[in-house]
N, C-alpha and C positions, 0 to 999 in steps of 0.2 A: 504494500500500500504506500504509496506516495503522495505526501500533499502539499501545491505547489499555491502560493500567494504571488501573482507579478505584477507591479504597477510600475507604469510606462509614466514619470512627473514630466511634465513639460511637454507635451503631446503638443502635435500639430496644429493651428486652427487657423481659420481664415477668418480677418478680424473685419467689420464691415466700416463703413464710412465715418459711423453714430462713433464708435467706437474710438478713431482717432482722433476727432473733434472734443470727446468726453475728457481722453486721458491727455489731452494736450492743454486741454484747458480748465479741467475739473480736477487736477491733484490737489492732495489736501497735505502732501509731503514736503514740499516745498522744492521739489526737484523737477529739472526738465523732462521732461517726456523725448524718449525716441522718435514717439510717431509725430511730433512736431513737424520735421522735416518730409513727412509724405503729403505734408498741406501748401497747396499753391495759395497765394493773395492776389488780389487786384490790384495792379500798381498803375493801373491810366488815371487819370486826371479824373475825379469825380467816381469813382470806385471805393473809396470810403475803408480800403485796405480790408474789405470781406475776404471772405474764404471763397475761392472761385473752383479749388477742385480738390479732390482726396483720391489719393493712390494707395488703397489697402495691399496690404500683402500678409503672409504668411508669419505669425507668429509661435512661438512655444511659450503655450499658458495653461494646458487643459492637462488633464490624466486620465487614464486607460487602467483599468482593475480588473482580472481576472483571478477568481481563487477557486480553489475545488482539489478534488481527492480521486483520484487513480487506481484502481483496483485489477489487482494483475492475480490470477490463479491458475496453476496447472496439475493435472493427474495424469500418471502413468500406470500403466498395472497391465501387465502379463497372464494372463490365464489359460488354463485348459480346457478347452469345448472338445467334448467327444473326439480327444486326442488329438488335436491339433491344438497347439501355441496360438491365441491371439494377441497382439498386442493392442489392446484398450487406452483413448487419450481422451482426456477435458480441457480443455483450456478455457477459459473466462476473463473475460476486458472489460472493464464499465469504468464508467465518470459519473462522478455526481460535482455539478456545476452550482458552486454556492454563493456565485458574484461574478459578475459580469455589467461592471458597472461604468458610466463616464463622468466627471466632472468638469461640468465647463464653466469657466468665469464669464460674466454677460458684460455687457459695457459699460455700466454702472458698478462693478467691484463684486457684485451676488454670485452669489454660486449656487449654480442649478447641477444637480444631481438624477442622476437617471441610470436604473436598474432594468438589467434585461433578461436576465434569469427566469427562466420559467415563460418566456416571449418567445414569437416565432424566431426559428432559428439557434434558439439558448435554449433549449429544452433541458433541465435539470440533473434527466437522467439518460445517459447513452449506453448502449454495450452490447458485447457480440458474442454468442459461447459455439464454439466448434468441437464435436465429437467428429473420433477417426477410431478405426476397425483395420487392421493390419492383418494378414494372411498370404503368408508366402509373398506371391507377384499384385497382390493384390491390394489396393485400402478405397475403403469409403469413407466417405465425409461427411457429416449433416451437421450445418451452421444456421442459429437463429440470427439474426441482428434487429436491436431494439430499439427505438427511438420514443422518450417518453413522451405526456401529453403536454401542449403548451397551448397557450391562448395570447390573446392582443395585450395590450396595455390597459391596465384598470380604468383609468381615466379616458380610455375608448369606448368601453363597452357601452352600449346604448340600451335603456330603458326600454322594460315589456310595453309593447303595444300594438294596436291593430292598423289596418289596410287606410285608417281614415285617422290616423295620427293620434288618437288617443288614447289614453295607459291606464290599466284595469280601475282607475275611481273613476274616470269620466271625462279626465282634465286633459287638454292638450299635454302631449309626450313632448314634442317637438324632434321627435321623429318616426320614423312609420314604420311599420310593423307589414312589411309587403302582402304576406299570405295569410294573416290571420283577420277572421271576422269580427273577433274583440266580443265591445258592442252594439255594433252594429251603425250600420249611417245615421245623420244626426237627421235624414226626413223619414227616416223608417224603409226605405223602399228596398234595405239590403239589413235582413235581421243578425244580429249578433249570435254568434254559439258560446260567447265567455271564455276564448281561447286567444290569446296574447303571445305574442313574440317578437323578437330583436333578430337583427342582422348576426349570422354566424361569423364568429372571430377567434374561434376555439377549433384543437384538432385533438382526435385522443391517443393514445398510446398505440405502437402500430412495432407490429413485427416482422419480419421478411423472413422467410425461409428460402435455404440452397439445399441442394445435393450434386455429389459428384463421386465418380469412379475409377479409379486409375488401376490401368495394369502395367507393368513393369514387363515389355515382351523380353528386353534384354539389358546387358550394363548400359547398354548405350540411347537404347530405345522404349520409349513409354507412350499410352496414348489413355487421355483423360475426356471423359464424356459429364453432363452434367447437365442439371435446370437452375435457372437462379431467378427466384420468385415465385416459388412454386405455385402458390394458393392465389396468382393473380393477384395480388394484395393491390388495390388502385390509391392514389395518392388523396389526403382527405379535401371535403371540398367546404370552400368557404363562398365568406360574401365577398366579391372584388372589393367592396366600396370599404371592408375592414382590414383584409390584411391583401396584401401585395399579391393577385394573383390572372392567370388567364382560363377563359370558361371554366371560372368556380374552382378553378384546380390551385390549390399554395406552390407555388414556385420559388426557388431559390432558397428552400431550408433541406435541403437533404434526401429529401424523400426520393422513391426509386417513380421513375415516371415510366419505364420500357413494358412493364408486365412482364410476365413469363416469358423466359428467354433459355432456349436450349443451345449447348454450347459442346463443341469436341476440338478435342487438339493435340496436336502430334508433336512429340519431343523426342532431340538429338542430340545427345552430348558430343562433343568431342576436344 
């Protein structure tokens, strides 16, 4: 088990216009500001020495936090099946993601903080356990890999309500609830059934399953056949309007998008 803490001080960030004009002329230290010199003035005649332009650029202010624990485990074991030798393996990998955080300084000196842990793409919990089966020229393999459950940002999630905007007392939601009839339209001409709902922003735990077979023809020569994703497992779907995705499908966190896919391959040492 390993547990790793990494912060990145002084992180990248692109500082905006508000930002050079603040710390150039809003210190309360009594020191000059760097970003003084990215500010141009008016110097023609009746230009009153204003700010005519701001060249933001690239500073180190911000920090990057990542912390979590690494779980690494392995079995071996040899046994006898109806006299033959197998040799038996486990192996086991998983992460538990306990921060994944950013700090950014705003243009006013504030610091905003934002955790991502447990958000799409920082899923909390990862990991992948591989059994193998050995016999003579022979081994199989069956691998799970796991990806926990995550959802949007709390301060995204949108309030239960119906097709006609409003949220189980009766009061505008101020936002709408696409496919649910609530209670019903405010002239009656579409009746309610008392059922409420919000835009999906959540995905739940999902597993992939592999297999593969390898024979051993000779020292030199091997050929491996396999599925990988066996049970068609399809990637979860959401609301575009909540998290990042195309027709309903989350994109860009990991998920296997191919389906079932069978696979063979020939190997040559030399």
């Amino acid at each position: 088990m390993n547990y790793f803490d990494i912060k990145v001080k002084d992180a990248i960030a692109e500082v905006s216009a508000q930002f050079l004009v603040n710390d150039c002329f809003l210190r309360n230290d009594g020191l000059d500001s760097i970003f003084c010199d990215l500010l141009s003035y008016g110097t023609a005649p009746g230009s009153r020495g204003l700010i005519t332009d701001a060249n933001p650029t690239f500073v180190n202010q911000d920090q990057e936090t990542v912390r979590g624990i690494d779980f690494n485990a392995s079995f071996d074991k040899e046994v006898d099946l109806f006299g033959t030798f197998v040799d038996l393996g486990l192996n086991i990998r998983a992460n538990h993601l306990i921060e994944r955080s950013t700090l950014f300084v705003g243009d006013d000196g504030t610091q905003v903080f934002d955790e991502f842990s447990g958000e799409f793409g920082f899923p909390k919990w990862t990991g992948r356990a591989t059994f193998t089966a050995e016999v003579d020229n022979w081994r199989f393999l069956w691998e799970a890999r796991y990806r926990g459950p995550v959802e949007q940002p709390e301060d995204g999630i949108d309030a239960f309500s119906d097709a006609f905007g409003n949220g189980p007392d009766g009061m505008p939601a101020g936002v709408v609830g696409d496919t649910c009839l609530g209670g019903g339209s405010a002239n009656g001409v579409v009746p309610g059934d008392g059922v409420y709902c919000r835009d999906v922003g959540f995905a739940d735990a999902q597993v992939i399953h592999a297999t593969s077979i390898r024979y051993q023809m000779s020292g030199e020569y091997s050929i491996l056949v396999g599925v990988d994703n066996i049970f068609n497992t399809a990637p979860p779907l959401v609301d575009s309007s909540e998290v990042f995705a195309i027709a309903n499908t989350a994109i860009g966190n990991g998920y296997d998008y191919d389906g079932r896919e069978f696979f063979v391959s020939l190997r040559y040492e030399f």
